[in-house]
C-alpha positions in Angstrom: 66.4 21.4 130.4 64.3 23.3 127.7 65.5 23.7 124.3 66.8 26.9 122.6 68.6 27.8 119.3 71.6 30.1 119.2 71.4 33.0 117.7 71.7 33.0 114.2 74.1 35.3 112.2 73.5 36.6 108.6 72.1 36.3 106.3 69.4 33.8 107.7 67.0 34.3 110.7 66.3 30.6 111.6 68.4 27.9 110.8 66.1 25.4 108.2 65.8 22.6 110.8 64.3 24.5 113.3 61.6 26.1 110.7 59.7 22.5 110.2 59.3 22.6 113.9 58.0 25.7 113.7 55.6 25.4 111.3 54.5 22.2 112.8 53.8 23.8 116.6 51.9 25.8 115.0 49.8 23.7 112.7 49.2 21.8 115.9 47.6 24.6 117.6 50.6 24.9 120.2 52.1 27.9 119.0 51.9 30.7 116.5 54.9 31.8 114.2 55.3 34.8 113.6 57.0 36.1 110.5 57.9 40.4 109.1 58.7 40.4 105.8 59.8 43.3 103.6 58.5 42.0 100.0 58.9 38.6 99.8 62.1 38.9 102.2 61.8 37.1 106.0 63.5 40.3 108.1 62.3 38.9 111.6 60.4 36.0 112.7 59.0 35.2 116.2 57.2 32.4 118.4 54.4 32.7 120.4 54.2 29.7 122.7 50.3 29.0 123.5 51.2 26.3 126.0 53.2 28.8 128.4 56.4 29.4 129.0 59.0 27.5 127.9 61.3 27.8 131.3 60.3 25.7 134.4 60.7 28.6 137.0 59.1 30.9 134.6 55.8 28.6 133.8 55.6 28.2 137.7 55.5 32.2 138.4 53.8 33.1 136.2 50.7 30.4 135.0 48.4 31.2 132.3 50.9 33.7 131.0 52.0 33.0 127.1 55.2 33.5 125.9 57.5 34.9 122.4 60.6 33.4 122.0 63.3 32.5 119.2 62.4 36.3 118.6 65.2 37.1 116.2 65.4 40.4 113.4 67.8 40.2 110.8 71.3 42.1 111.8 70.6 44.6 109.0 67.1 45.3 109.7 67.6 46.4 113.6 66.7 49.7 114.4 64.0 49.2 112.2 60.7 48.6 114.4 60.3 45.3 113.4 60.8 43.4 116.8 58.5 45.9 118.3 55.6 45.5 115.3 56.3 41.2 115.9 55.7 41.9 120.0 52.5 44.4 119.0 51.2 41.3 116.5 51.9 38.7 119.0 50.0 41.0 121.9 47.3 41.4 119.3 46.7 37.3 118.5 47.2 37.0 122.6 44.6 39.2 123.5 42.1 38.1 120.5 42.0 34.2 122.9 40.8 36.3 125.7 45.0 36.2 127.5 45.7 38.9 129.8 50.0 37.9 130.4 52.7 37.9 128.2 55.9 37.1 129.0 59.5 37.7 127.1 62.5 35.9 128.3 66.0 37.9 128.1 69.4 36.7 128.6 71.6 38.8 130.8 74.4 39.5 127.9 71.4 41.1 125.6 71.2 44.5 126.7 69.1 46.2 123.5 66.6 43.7 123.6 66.0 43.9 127.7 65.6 47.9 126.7 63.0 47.1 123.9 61.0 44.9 125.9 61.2 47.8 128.8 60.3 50.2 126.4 57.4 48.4 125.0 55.8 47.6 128.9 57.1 44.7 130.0 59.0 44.9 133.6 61.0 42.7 135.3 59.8 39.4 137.3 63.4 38.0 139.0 62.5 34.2 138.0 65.4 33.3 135.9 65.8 30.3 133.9 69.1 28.8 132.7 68.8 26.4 129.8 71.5 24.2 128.0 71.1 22.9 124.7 73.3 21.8 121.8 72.9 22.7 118.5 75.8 22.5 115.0 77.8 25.8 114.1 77.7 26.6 110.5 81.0 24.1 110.3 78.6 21.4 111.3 80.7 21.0 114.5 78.3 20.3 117.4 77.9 22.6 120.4 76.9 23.1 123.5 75.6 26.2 125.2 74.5 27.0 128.4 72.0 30.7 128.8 70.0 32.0 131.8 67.4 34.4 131.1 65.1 36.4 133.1 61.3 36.5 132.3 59.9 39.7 131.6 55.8 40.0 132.0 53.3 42.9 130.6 49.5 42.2 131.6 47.8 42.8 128.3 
């Protein structure tokens, strides 16, 4: 099972639990978060996972590949450029460590972001991952969701 977080509605991008972790991955050299800000407002933020790919099938097709997940722009900033300039910035940091594969994962009920990551290079691999997690709704009620995404690669 890997872990993800739901998508988030506005006006936040990541729900405040989930920052600490963030910040801590990366302090510990396992990941690098990625943040767009317009002034001193968060309008996307983004992971880049050193240590691989989160899914099982999709660390085991594609080794030595990193990936960005829990890629997420704020509803009134789409259309905007932002999630492209976070993919361009995590590319950048990816190829700086010598990396030559990067990988986005895409659920099948997220059309616009399949056709970003198209747009921007990355094609199709097939290996799809399915992931159930739980997480609280903004009642506090606790959920449980269940996605499958398909890994997306672009050699850097």
């Amino acid at each position: 099972m890997c872990r993800r977080r739901p998508r988030t509605p506005e006006p936040g991008l990541a729900e405040p639990r989930c920052l600490g972790g963030h910040l801590r991955r990366q302090v510990s050299g396992e990941a690098a978060f990625l943040v767009a800000r317009e002034g001193d407002e968060p309008v996307g933020v983004g992971m880049l996972q050193w240590t691989g790919c989160v899914g099982e099938r999709a660390r085991a097709a594609l080794p030595g590949a990193v990936e960005v997940n829990h890629l997420q722009v704020r509803e009134t900033w789409r259309g905007r450029d932002i999630g492209s300039a976070l993919i361009a910035a995590a590319e950048t940091l990816a190829r700086r460590r010598g990396l030559g594969r990067m990988v986005l994962a895409v659920d099948a009920d997220n059309p616009a972001a399949r056709s970003l990551y198209l747009r921007l290079g990355y094609r199709p691999t097939g290996t799809v991952d399915t992931c159930t997690y739980t997480y609280r709704d903004d009642a506090g009620v606790e959920r449980t969701a269940t996605e499958s995404s398909e890994a997306l690669v672009k050699d850097l």
